[in-house]
C-alpha positions in Angstrom: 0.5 -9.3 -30.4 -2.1 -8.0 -28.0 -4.4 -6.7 -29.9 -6.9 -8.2 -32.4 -5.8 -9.4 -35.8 -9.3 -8.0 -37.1 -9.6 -4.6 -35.7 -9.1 -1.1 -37.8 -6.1 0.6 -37.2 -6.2 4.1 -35.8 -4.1 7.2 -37.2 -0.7 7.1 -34.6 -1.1 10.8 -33.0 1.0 11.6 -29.9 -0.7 14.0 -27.2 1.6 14.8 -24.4 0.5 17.0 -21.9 2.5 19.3 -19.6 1.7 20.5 -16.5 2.9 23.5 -15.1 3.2 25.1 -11.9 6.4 27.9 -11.4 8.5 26.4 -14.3 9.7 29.9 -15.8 13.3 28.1 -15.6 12.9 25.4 -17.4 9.5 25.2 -19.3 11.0 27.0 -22.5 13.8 24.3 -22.8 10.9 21.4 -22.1 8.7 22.7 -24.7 11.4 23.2 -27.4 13.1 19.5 -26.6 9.5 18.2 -27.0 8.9 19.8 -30.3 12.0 18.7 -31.6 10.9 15.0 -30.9 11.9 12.8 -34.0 9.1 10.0 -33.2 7.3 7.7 -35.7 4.7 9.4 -37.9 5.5 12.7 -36.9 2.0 13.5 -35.5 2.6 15.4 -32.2 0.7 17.8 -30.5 2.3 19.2 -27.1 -1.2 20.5 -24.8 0.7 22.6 -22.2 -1.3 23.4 -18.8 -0.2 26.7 -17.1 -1.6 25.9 -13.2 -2.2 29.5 -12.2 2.0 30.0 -12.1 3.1 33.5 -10.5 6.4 33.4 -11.2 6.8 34.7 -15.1 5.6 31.1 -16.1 2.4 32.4 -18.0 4.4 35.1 -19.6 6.8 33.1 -21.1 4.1 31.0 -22.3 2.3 33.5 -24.2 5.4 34.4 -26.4 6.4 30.6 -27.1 4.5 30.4 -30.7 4.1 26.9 -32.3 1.3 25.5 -33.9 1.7 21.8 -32.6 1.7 23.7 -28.7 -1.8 23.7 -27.5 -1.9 26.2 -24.4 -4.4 26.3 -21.5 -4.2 28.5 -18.6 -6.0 27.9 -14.9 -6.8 31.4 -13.2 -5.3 29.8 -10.0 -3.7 26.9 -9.2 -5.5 24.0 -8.2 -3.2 21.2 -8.6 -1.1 18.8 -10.6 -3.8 16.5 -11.0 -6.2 19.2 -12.5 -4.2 20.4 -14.6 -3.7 16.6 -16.3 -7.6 16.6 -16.5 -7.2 19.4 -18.7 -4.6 18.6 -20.8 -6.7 14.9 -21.3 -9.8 17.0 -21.8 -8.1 18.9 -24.8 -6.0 15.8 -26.2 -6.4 15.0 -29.6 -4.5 12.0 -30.1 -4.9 8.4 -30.1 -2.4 8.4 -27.5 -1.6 10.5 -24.0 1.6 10.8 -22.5 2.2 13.5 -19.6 5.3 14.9 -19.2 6.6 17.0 -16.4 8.1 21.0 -17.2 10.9 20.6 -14.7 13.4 18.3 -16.9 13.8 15.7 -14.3 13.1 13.2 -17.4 14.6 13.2 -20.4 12.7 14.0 -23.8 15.2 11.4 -25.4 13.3 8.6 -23.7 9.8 9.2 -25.5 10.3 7.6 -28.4 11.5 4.8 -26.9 8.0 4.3 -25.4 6.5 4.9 -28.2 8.0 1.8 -29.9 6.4 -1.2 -28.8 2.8 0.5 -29.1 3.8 0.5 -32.9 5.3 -2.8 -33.0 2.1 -4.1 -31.7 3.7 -5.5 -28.4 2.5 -3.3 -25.8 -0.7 -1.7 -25.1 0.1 0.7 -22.7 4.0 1.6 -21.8 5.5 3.1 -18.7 9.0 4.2 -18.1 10.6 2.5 -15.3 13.0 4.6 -13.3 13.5 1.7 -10.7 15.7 0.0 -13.1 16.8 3.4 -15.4 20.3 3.5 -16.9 20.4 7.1 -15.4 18.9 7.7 -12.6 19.3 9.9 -9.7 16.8 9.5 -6.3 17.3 12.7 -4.1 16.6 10.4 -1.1 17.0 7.4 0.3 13.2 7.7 1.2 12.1 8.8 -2.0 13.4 5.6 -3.5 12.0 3.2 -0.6 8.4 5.2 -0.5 8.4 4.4 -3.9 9.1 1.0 -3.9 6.6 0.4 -1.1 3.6 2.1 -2.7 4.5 -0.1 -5.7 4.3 -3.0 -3.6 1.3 -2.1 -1.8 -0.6 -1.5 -5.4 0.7 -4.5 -6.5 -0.6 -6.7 -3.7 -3.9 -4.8 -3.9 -4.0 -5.8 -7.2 -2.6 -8.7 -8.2 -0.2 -6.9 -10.5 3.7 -7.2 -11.1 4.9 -3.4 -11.9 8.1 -2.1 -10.8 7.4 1.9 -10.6 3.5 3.0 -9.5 4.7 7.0 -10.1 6.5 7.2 -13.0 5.7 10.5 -15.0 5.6 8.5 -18.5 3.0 6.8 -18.6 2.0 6.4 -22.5 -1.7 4.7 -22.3 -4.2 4.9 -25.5 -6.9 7.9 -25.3 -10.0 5.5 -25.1 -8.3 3.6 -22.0 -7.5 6.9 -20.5 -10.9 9.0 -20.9 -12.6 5.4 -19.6 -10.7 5.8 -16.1 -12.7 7.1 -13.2 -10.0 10.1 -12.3 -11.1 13.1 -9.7 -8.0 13.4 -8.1 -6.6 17.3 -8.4 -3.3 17.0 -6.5 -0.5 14.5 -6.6 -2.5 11.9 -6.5 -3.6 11.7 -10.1 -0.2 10.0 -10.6 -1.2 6.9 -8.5 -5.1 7.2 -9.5 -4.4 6.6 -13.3 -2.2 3.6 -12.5 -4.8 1.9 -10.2 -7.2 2.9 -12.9 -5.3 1.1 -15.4 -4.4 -2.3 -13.3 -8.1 -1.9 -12.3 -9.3 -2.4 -15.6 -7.3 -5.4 -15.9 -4.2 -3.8 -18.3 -0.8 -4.3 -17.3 1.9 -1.9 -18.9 4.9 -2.9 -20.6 7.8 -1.2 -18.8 10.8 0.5 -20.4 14.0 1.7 -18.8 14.1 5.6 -18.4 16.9 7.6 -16.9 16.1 10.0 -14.3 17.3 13.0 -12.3 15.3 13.9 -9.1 14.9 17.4 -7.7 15.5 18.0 -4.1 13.2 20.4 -1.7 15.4 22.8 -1.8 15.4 22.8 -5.9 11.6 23.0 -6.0 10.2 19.3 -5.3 7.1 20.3 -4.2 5.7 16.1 -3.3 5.5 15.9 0.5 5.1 13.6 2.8 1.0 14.2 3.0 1.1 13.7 -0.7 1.9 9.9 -0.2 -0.6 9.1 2.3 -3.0 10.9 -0.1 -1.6 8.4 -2.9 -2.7 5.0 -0.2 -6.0 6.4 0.0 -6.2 6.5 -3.7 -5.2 3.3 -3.9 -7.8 1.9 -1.1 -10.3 4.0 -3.1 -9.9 2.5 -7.0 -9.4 -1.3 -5.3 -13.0 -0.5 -3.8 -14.4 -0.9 -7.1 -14.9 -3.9 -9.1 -11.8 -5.3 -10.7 -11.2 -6.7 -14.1 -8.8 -9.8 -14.8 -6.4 -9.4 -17.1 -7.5 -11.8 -19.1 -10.7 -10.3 -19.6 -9.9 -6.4 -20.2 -11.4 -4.6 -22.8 -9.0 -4.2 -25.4 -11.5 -2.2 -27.7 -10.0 0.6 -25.5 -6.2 -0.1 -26.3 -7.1 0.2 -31.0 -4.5 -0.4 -33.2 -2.2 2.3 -34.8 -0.6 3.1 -37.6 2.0 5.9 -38.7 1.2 8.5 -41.0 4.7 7.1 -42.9 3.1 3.4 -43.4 
């Protein structure tokens, strides 16, 4: 077990927050496949970021009426990444997972990555596409890019992950709001993860399936997007780096399920 035998444990309270840019196709169908969860403890809160959408996106919003959906609405857009800010900023849960509105994961994977944070064996949980049961890349250099910003971020530092920009990332609240994290575009994706290795964590990694979008079908990561996401990574490995050994696990507490 990671943690310490001695520490409290903490209520288990899932925050996942979804940000959205021009999702009036598919946001509806995310949000009610997210409510409809059946994790551990039932606590769930679903903190949904409207990013200044012009396309109906707000509109639906406004009529979707649930009292675990938190919604918070940008006046413009100003990026993926600011709109995660947001979400963390109103989280109240022990635990953060962001999920995109565009249903290129799948819902049915969360509680899968909630598991081992309830077991005890993980502190922080991503889902691995690289090795997914289900997964489609829309590219050949999707999947390669991928792979070699991994790389890169794992020769920076010292690490051994398979997929840098996975969407589900499940990481405790205390880890999360202890990260450094300015980014407002794409680039929050890779900034958390160096965060995270940065501070000497390392997360236990859980097959996820996943189906890629193309341009054509609304991608919207270009190619200045990934040279953004090297100078992210130059820009956390800057800063002083903690060995695994030594993180802080004060930051990663204990949980326990409302049911226990």
């Amino acid at each position: 077990m990671f943690t310490d035998s001695t520490s409290e444990f903490t209520p288990f309270r899932l925050s996942i927050i979804v940000p959205s840019y021009n999702e009036h196709l598919t946001i509806l169908r995310v949000l009610d496949a997210l409510l409809s969860l059946d994790i551990p403890g039932k606590e769930l809160e679903i903190i949904v970021v409207n990013d200044g959408s012009t396309d109906g996106t707000a509109e639906l919003l406004e009529s979707f009426d649930d009292s675990r959906c938190v919604k918070v609405s940008h006046a413009v857009n100003l990026g993926k990444g600011a709109a995660v800010r947001t979400g963390i900023a109103s989280a109240q849960g022990s635990h953060a997972l962001i999920f995109d509105a565009d249903q290129e994961y799948d819902v049915a994977d969360i509680p899968r990555l909630v598991t081992p944070i309830l077991s005890g064996r993980a502190e922080v949980v991503y889902g691995n596409r690289m090795s997914g049961f289900g997964t489609v890349h829309p590219s050949l250099w999707h999947s390669v890019g991928n792979k070699a910003m991994t790389f890169v971020a794992n020769i920076m530092f010292g690490s051994a992950i398979s997929d840098l920009h996975t969407c589900l990332k499940l990481i405790p609240m205390p880890l999360l709001r202890s990260f450094k994290l300015d980014e407002n575009g794409f680039g929050l994706d890779t900034e958390v993860s160096a965060e995270m290795l940065r501070a000497g964590f390392r997360p236990f990694e859980v097959p996820i399936s996943y189906v890629g979008r193309s341009k054509e079908e609304g991608k919207k990561i270009r190619l200045n997007d990934a040279l953004r996401c090297v100078f992210v990574l130059v820009k956390v490995r800057l800063r002083p780096v903690t060995p695994y050994g030594r993180r802080n696990r004060a930051l990663t507490p204990r949980v326990h399920t409302s049911t226990d």
